[in-house]
C-alpha positions as CSV (number, residue, x, y, z in Angstrom):
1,X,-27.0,138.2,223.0
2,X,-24.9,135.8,224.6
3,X,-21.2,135.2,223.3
4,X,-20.2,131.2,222.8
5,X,-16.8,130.4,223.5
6,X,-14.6,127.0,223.5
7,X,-15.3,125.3,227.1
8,X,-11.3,125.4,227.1
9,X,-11.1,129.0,226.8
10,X,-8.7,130.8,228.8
11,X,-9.7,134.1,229.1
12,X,-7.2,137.1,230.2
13,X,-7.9,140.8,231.2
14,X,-5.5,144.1,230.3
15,X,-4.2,145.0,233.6
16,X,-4.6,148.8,232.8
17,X,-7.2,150.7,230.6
18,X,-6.2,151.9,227.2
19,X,-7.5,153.6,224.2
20,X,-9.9,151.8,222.6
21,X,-9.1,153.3,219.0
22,X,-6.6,150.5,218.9
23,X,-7.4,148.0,215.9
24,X,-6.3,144.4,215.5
25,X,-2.5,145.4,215.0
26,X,-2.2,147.4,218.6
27,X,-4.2,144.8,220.3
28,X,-1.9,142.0,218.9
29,X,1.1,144.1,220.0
30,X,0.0,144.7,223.6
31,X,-1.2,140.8,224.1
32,X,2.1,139.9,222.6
33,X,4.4,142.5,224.2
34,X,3.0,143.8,227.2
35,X,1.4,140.1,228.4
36,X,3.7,137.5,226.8
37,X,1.0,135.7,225.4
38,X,0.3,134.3,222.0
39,X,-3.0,135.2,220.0
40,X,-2.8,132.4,218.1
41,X,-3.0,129.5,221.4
42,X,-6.5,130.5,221.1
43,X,-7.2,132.7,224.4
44,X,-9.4,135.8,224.5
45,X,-7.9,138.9,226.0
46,X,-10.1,141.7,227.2
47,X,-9.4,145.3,226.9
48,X,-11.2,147.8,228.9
49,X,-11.3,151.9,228.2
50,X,-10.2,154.5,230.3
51,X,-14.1,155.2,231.2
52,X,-15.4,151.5,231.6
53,X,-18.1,152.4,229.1
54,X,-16.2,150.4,226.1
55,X,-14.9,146.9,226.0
56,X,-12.5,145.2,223.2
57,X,-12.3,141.3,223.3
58,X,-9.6,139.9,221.0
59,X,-8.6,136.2,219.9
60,X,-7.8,134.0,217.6
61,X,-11.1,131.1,216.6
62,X,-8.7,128.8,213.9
63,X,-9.6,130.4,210.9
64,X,-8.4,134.3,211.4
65,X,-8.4,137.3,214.8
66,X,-11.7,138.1,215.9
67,X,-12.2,142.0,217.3
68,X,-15.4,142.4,219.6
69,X,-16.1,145.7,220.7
70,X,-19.3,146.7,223.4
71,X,-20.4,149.6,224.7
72,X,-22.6,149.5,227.9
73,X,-25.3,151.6,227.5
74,X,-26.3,152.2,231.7
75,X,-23.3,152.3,234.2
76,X,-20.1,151.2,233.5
77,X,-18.1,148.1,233.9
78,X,-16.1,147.2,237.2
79,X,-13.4,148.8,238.2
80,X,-10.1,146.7,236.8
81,X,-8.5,147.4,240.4
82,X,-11.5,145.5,242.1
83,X,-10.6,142.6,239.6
84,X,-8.6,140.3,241.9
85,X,-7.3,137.9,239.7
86,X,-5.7,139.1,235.6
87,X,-7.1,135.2,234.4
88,X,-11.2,134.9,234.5
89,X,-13.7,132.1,234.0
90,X,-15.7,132.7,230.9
91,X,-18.6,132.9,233.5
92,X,-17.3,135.5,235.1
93,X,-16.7,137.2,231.7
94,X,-20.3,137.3,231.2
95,X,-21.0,139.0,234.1
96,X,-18.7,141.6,233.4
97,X,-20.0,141.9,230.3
98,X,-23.3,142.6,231.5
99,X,-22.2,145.4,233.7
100,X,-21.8,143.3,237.1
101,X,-18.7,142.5,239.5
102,X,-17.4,139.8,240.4
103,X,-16.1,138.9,243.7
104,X,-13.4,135.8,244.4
105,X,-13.8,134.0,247.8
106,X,-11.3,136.1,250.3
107,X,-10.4,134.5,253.0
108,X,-12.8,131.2,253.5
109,X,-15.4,133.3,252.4
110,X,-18.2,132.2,250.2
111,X,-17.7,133.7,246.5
112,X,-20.2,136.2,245.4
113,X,-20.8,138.4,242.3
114,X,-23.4,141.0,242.4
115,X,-25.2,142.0,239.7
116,X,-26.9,145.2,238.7
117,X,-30.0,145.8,240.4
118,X,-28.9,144.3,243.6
119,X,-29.1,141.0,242.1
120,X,-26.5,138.2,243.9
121,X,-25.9,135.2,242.7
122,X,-23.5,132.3,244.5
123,X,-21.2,130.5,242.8
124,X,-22.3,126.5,241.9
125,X,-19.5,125.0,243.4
126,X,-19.3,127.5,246.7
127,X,-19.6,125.4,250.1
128,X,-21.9,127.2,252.6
């Protein structure tokens, strides 16, 4: 299942791991206090637990807070000290999400995000 998100979406990763017990009022409190963000401006803020086998996604759609929770069932999710940048495209969220890594372009180099299974796939707007 694919998620569907505003094409404006900012999207904004936890810089360390945390307990993924935490509900919508410890989420709120770490996007607010610990990031200096706002739920309500309508971003989504990703949470990821100490064993990259669980995910939380958290934002606000309008109407009330939306809590999305995943559990990869093979692997685990990318290291958050491989993640170059806190701020991600909501492509790159989906691959995450699907258990890949992505890459940013380091030094004039073409961006690349491997998939599992060895899969790579270039970015649309890379220059060869």
């Amino acid at each position: 299942m694919a998620l569907k998100f505003k094409t404006d979406i900012r999207v904004f990763i936890f810089e360390t791991q945390i307990d993924l017990r935490a509900g919508f009022d410890r989420l709120t409190h770490l996007v607010r206090e610990k990031m200096g963000a706002q739920l309500v401006d309508g971003d989504l803020f990703v949470f990821f637990g100490r064993n990259r086998r669980k995910v939380k996604m958290i934002c606000y759609d309008g109407t009330g807070v939306v809590l999305i929770n995943k559990r990869i069932e093979r692997g685990r999710f990318m290291n958050l000290f491989d993640l170059e940048e806190r701020e991600i495209t909501t492509e790159e969220l989906d691959i995450l999400l699907r258990g890949g890594v992505v890459r940013r372009p380091k030094f004039g180099q073409m961006p690349l995000t491997k998939l599992p299974r060895g899969l790579h796939v270039f970015a649309e707007n890379a220059q060869p």
